[in-house]
VOGUZA-954049 format. One record per residue: y, z, x of N, C-alpha, C in turn; residue number from 1; residue in one letter. Coordinates in nm, 4 decimals, always signed. Layout:
<pts>
((Y; Z; X); (Y; Z; X); (Y; Z; X); NUM; a)
...
</pts>
This chain:
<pts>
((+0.6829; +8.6505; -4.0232); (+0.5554; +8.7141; -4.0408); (+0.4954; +8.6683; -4.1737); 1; x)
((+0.3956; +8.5893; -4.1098); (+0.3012; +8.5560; -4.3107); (+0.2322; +8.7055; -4.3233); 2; x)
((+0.1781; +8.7176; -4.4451); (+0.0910; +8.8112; -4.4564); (-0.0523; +8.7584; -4.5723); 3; x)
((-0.1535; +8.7147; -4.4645); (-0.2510; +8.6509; -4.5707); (-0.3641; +8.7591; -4.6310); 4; x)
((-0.3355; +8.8505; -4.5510); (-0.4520; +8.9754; -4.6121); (-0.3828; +9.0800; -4.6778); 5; x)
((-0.4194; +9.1999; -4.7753); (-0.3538; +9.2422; -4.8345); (-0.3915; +9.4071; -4.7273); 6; x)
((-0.5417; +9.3442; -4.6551); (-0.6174; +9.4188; -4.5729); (-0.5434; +9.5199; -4.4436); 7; x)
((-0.4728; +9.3693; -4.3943); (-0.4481; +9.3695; -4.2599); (-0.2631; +9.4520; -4.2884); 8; x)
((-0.2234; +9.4046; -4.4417); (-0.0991; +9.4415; -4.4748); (-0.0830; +9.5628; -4.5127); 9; x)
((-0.1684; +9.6789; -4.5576); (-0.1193; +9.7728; -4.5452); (-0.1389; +9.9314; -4.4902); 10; x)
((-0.2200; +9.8397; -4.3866); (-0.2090; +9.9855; -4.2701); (-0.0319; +9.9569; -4.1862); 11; x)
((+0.0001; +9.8007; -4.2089); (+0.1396; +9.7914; -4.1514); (+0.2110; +9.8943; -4.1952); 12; x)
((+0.2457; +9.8484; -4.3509); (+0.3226; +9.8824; -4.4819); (+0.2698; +10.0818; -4.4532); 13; x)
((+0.1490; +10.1722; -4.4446); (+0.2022; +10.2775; -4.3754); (+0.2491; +10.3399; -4.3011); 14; x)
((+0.2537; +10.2259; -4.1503); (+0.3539; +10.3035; -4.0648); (+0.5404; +10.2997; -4.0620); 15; x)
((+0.5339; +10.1791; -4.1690); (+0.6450; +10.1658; -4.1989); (+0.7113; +10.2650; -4.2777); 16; x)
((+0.6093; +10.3337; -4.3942); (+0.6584; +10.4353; -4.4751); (+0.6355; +10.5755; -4.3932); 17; x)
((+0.5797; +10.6017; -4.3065); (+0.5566; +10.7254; -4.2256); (+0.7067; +10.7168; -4.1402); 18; x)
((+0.7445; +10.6252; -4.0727); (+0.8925; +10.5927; -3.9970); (+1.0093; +10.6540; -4.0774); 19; x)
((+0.9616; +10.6086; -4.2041); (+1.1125; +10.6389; -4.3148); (+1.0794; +10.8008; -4.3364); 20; x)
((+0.9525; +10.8297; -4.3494); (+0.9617; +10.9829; -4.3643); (+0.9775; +11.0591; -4.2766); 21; x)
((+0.8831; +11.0348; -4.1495); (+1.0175; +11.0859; -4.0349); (+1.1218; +11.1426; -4.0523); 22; x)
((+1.2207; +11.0786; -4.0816); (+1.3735; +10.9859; -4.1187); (+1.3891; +11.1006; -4.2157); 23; x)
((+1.3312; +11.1176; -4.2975); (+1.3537; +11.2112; -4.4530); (+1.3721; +11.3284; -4.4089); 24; x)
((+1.2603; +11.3552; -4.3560); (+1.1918; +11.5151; -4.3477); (+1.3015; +11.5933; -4.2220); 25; x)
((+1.4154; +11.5225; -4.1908); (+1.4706; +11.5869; -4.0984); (+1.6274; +11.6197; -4.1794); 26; x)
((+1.6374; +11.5289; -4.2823); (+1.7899; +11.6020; -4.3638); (+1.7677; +11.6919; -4.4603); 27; x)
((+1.8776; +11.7747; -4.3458); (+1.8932; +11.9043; -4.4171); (+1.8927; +11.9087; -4.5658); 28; x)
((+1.8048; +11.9863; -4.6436); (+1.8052; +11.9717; -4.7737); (+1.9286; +11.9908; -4.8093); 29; x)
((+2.0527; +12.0431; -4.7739); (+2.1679; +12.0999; -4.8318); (+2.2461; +11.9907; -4.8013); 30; x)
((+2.2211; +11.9092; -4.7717); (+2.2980; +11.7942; -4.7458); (+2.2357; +11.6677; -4.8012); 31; x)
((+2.1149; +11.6605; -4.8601); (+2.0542; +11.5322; -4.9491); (+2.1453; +11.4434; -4.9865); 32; x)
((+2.2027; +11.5173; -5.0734); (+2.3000; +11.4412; -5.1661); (+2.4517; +11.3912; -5.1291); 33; x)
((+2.4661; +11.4030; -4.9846); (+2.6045; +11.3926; -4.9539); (+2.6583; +11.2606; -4.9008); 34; x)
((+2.7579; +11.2357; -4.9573); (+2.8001; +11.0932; -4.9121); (+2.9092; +11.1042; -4.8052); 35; x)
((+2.9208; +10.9746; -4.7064); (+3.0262; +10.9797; -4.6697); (+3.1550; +10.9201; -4.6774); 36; x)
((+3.1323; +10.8756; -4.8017); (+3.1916; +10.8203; -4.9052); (+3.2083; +10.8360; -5.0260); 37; x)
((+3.3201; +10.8212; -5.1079); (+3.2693; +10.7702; -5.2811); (+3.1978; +10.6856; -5.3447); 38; x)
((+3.1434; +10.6771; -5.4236); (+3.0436; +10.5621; -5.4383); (+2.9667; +10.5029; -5.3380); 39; x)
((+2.8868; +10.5608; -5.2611); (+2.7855; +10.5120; -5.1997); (+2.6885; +10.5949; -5.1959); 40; x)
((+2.5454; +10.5128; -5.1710); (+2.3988; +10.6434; -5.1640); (+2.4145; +10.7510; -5.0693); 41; x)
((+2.3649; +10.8590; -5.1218); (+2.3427; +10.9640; -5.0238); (+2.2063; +10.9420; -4.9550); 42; x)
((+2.1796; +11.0343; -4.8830); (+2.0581; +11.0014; -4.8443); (+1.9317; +11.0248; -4.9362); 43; x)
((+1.9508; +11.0926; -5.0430); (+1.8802; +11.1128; -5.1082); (+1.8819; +11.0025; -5.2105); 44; x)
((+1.9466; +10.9736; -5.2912); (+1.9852; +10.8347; -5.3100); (+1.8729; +10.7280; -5.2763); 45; x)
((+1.9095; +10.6814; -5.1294); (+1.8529; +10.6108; -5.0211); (+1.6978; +10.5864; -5.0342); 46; x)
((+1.6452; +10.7260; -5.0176); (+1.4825; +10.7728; -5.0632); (+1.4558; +10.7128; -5.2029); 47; x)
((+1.5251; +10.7974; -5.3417); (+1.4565; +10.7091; -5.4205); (+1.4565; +10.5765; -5.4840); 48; x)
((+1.6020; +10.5285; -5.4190); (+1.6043; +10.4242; -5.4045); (+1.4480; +10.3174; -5.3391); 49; x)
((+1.4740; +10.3297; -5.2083); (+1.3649; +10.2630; -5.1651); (+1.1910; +10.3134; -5.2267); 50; x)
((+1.1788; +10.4113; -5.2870); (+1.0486; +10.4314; -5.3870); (+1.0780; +10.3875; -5.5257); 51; x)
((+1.1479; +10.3791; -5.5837); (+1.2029; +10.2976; -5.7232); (+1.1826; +10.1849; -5.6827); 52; x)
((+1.2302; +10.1113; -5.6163); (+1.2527; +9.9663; -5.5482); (+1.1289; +9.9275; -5.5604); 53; x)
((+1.0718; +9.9582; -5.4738); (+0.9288; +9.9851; -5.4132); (+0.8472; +9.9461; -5.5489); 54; x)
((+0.8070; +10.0575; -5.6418); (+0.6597; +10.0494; -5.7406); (+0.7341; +9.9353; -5.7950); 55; x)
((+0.8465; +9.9804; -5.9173); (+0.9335; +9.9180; -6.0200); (+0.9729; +9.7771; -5.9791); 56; x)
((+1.0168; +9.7215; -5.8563); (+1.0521; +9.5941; -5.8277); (+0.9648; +9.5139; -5.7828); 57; x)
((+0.8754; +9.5284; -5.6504); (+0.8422; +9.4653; -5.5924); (+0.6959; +9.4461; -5.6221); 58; x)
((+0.6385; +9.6146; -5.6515); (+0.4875; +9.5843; -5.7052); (+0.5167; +9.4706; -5.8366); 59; x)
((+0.5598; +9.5396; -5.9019); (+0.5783; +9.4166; -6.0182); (+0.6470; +9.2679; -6.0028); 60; x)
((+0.6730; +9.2621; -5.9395); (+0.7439; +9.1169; -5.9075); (+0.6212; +9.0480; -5.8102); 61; x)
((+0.5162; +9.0863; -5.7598); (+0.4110; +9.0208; -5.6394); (+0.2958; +9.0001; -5.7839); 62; x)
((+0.2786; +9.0599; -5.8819); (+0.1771; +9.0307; -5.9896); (+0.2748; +8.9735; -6.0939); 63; x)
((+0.3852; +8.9178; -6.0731); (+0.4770; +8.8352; -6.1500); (+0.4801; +8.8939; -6.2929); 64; x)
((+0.5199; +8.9954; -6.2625); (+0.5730; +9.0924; -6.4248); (+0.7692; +9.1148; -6.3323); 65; x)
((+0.8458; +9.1066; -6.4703); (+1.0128; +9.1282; -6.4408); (+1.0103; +9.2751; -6.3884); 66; x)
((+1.1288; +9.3024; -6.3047); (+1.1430; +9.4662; -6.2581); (+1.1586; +9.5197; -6.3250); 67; x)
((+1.1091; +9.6791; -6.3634); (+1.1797; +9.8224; -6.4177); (+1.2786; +9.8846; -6.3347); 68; x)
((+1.3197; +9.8305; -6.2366); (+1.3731; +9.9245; -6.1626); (+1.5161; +10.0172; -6.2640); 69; x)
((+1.5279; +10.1117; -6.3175); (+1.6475; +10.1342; -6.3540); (+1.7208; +10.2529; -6.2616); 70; x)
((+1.7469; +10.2300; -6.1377); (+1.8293; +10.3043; -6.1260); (+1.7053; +10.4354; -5.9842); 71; x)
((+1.8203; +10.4947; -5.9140); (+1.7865; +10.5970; -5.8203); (+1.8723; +10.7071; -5.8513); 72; x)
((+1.8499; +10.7927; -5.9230); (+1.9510; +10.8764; -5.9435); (+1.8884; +11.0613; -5.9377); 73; x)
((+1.9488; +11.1934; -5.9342); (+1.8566; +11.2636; -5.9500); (+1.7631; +11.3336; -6.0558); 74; x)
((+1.8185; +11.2378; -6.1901); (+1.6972; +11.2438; -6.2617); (+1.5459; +11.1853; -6.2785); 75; x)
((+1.5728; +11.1269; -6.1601); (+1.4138; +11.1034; -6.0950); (+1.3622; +11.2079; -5.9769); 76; x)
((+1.4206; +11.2640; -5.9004); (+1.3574; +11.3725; -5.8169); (+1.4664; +11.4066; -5.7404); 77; x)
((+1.4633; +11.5883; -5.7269); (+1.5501; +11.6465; -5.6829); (+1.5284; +11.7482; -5.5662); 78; x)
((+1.5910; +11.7786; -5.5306); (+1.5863; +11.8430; -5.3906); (+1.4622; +11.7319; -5.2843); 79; x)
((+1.4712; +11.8277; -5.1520); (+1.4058; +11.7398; -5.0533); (+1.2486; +11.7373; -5.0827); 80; x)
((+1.1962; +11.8537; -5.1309); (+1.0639; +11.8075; -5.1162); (+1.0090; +11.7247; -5.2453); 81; x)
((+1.1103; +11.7672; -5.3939); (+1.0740; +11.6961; -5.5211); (+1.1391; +11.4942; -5.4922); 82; x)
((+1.2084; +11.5131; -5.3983); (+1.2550; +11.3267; -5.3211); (+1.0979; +11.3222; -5.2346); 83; x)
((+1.0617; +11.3840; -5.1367); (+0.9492; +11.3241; -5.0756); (+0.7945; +11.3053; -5.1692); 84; x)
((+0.8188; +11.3772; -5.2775); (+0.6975; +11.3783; -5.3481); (+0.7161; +11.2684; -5.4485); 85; x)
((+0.8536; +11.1963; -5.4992); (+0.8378; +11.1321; -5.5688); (+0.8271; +10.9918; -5.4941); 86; x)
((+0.8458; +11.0047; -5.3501); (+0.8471; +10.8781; -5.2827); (+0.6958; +10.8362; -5.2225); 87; x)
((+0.6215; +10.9609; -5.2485); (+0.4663; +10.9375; -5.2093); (+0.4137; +10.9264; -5.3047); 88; x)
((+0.4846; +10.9563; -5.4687); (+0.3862; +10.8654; -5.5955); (+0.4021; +10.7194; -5.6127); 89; x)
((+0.5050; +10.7051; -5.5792); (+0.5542; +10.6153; -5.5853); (+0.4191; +10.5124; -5.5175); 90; x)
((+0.4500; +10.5662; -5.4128); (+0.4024; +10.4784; -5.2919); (+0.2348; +10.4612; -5.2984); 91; x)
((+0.1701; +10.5801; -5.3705); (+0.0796; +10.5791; -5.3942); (+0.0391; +10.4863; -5.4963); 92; x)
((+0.0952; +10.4476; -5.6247); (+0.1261; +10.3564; -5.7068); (+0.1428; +10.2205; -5.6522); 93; x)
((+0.2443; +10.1911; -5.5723); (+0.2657; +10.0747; -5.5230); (+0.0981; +10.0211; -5.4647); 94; x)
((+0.0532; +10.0908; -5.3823); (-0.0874; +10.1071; -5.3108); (-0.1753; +10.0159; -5.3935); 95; x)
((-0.1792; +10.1125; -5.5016); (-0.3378; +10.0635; -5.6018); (-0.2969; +9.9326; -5.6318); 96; x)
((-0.1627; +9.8722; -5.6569); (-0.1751; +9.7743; -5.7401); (-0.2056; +9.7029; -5.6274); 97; x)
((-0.1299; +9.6697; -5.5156); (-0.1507; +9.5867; -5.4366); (-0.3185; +9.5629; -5.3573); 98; x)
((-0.3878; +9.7427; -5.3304); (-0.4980; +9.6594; -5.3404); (-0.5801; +9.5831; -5.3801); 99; x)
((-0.5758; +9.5565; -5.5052); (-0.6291; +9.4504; -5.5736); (-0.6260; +9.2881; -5.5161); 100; x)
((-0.5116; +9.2814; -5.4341); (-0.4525; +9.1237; -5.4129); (-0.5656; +9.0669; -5.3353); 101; x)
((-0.5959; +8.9344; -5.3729); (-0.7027; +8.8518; -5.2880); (-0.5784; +8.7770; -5.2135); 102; x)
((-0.6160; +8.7253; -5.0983); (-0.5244; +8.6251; -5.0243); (-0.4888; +8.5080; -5.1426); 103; x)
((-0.5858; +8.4667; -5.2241); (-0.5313; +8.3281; -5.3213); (-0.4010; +8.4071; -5.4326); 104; x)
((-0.3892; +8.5260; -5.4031); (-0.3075; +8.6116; -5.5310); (-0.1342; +8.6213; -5.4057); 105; x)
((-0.1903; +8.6370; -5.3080); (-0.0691; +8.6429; -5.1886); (+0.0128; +8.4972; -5.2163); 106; x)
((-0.0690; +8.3780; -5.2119); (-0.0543; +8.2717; -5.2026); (+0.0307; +8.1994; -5.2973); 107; x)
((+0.0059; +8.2663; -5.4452); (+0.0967; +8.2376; -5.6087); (+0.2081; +8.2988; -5.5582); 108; x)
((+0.3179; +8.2339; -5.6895); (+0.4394; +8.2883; -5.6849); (+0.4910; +8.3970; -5.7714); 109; x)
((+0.4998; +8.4857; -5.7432); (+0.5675; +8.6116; -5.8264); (+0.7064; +8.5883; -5.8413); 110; x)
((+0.7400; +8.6876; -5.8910); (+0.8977; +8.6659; -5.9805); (+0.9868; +8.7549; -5.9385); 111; x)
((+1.1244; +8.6628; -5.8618); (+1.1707; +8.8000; -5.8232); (+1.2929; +8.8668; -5.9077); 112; x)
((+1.3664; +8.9452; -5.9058); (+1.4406; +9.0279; -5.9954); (+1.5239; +8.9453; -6.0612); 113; x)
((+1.5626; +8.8353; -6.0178); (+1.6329; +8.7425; -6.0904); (+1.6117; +8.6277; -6.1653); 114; x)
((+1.4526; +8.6682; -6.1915); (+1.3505; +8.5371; -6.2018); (+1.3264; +8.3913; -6.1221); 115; x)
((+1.3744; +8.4482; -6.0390); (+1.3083; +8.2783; -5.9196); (+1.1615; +8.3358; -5.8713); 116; x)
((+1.1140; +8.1806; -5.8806); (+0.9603; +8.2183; -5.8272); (+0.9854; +8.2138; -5.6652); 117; x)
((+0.9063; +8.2897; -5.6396); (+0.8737; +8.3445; -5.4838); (+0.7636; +8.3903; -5.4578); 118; x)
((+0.7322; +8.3438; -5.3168); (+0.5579; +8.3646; -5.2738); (+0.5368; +8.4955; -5.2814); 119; x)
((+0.4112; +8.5592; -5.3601); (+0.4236; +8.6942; -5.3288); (+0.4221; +8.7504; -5.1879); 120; x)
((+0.3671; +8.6568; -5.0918); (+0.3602; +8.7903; -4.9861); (+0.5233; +8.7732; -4.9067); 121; x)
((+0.5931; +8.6558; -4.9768); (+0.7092; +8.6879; -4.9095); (+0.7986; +8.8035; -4.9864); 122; x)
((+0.7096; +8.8090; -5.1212); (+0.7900; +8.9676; -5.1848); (+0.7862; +9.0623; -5.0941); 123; x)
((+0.6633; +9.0834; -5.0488); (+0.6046; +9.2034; -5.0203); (+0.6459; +9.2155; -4.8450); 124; x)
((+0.6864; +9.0860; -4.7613); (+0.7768; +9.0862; -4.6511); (+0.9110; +9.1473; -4.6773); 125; x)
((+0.9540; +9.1228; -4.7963); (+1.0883; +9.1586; -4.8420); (+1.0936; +9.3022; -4.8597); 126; x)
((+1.0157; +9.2980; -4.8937); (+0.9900; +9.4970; -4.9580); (+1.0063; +9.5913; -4.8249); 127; x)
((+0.9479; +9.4959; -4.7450); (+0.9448; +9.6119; -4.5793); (+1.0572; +9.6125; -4.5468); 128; x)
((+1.1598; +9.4817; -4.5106); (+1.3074; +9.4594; -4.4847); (+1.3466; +9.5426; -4.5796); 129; x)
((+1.3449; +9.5627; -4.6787); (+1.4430; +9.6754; -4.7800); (+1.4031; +9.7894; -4.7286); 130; x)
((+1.3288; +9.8377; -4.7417); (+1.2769; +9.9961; -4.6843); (+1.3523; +9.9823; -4.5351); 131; x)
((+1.3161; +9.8866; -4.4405); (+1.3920; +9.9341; -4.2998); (+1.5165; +9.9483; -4.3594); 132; x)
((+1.5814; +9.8556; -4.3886); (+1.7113; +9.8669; -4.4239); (+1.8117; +9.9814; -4.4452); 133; x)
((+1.7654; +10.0266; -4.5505); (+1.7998; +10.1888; -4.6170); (+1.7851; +10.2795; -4.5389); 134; x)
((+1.6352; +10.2711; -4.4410); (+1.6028; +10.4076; -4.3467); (+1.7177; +10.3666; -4.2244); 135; x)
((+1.7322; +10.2476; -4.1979); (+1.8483; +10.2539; -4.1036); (+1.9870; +10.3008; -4.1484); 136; x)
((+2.0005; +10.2844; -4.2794); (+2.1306; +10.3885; -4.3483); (+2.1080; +10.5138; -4.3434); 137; x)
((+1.9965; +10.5945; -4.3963); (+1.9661; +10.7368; -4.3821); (+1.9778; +10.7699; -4.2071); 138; x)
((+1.9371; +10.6892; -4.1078); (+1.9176; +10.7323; -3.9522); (+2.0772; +10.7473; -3.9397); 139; x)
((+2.1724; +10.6490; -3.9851); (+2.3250; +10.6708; -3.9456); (+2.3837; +10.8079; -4.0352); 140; x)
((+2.3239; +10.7971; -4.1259); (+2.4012; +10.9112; -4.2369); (+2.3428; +11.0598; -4.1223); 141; x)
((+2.2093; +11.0540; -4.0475); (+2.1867; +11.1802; -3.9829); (+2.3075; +11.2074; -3.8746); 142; x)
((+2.3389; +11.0652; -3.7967); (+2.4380; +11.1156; -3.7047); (+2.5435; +11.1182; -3.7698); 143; x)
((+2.6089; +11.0568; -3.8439); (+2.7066; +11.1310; -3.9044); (+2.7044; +11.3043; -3.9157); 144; x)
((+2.6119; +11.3131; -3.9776); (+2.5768; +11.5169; -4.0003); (+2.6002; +11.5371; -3.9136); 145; x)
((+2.5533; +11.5149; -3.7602); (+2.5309; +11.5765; -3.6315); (+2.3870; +11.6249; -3.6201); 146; x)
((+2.3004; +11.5191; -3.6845); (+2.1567; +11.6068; -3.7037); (+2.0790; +11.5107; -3.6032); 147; x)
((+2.0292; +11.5684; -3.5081); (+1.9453; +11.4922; -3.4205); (+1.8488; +11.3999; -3.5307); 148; x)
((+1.8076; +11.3070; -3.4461); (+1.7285; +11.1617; -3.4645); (+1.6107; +11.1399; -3.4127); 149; x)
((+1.4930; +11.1384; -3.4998); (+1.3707; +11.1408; -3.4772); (+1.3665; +10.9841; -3.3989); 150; x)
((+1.2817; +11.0057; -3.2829); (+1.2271; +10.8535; -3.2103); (+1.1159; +10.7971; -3.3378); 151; x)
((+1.1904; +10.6737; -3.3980); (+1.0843; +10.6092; -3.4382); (+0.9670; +10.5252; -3.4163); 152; x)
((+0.9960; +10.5241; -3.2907); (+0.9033; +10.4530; -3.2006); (+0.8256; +10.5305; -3.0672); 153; x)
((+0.7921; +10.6702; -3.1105); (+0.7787; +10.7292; -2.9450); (+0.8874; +10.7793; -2.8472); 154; x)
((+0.9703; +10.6851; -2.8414); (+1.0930; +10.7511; -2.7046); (+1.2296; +10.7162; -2.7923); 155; x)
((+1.2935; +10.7967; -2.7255); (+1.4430; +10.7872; -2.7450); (+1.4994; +10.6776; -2.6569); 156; x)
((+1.5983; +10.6592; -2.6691); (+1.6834; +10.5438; -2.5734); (+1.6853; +10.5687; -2.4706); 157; x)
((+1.7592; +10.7017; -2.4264); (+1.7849; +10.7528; -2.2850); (+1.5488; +10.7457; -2.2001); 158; x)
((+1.5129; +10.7990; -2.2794); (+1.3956; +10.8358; -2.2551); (+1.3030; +10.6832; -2.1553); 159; x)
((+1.3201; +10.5458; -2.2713); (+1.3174; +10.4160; -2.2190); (+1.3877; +10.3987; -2.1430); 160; x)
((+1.5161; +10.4182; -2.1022); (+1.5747; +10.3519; -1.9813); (+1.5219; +10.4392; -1.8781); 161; x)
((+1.5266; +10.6142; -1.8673); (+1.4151; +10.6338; -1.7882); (+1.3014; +10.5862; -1.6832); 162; x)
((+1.2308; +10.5478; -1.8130); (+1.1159; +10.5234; -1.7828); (+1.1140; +10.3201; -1.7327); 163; x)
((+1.1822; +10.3096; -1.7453); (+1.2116; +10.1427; -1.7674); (+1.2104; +10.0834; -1.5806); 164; x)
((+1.1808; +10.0027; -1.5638); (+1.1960; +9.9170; -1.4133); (+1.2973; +9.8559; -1.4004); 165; x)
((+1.4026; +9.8935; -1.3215); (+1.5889; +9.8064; -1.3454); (+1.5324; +9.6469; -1.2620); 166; x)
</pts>
């Protein structure tokens, strides 16, 4: 997927972040923080992870400034609704800068966290793959809980085969 408009890119880039909130808005707040593991993200984690990521890495790396990202931890936002609110400033942030981009600004190379130049809009392809990524960790961390699973697409599995022509 190129992305030559910044236009056409982020009515994408909201249904992508509406999918992940979905995804959010269904773990149990009493369980945010729970791993099923040692050392690995919780789901909460996960969230501000992918909004840290998000402004701190990627906005800044597509206007070729180095990342801030330091870290997802809960001294950036706590409980479920202070995680969804910091993932919609975030996101709101990410927003402004990027509207600015002309297609000739898509076209330059931004900088990515390790300083290699890279096309910005393949940052900003990258940025969506990270966000799915994580929300596909938070969707497994739900069945783990035993917490039903929002259709991110309209139907459930069983629902498509249903409806499907064998």
């Amino acid at each position: 997927m190129e992305i030559r408009s910044v236009d056409s890119f982020l009515p994408y880039f909201e249904t992508i972040r509406e999918r992940t909130m979905r995804v959010l808005r269904v773990v149990p707040a009493h369980r945010l923080e729970w791993r099923h593991s040692p050392g690995v993200f919780s789901s909460g984690d996960l969230a501000r992870h992918i909004a840290a990521v998000e402004r701190w890495t990627f906005a800044e790396n597509v206007v070729g400034r180095p990342s801030r990202y330091r870290g997802c931890g809960t001294d950036l936002a706590e409980g479920l609704d202070g995680v969804m609110g910091f993932m919609e400033n975030m996101h709101g942030e990410t927003v402004e800068i990027l509207k600015g981009l002309t297609p000739e600004d898509l076209e330059r190379k931004g900088t990515s966290p390790q300083g290699v130049p890279v096309t910005a809009w393949k940052l900003l392809r990258a940025m969506i793959e990270h966000e799915v990524h994580h929300r596909g960790e938070m969707y497994v961390y739900l069945a783990l809980l035993g917490v039903p699973r929002p259709p991110l697409y309209g139907v459930t599995e069983s629902e498509l085969r249903r409806s499907s022509v064998a």
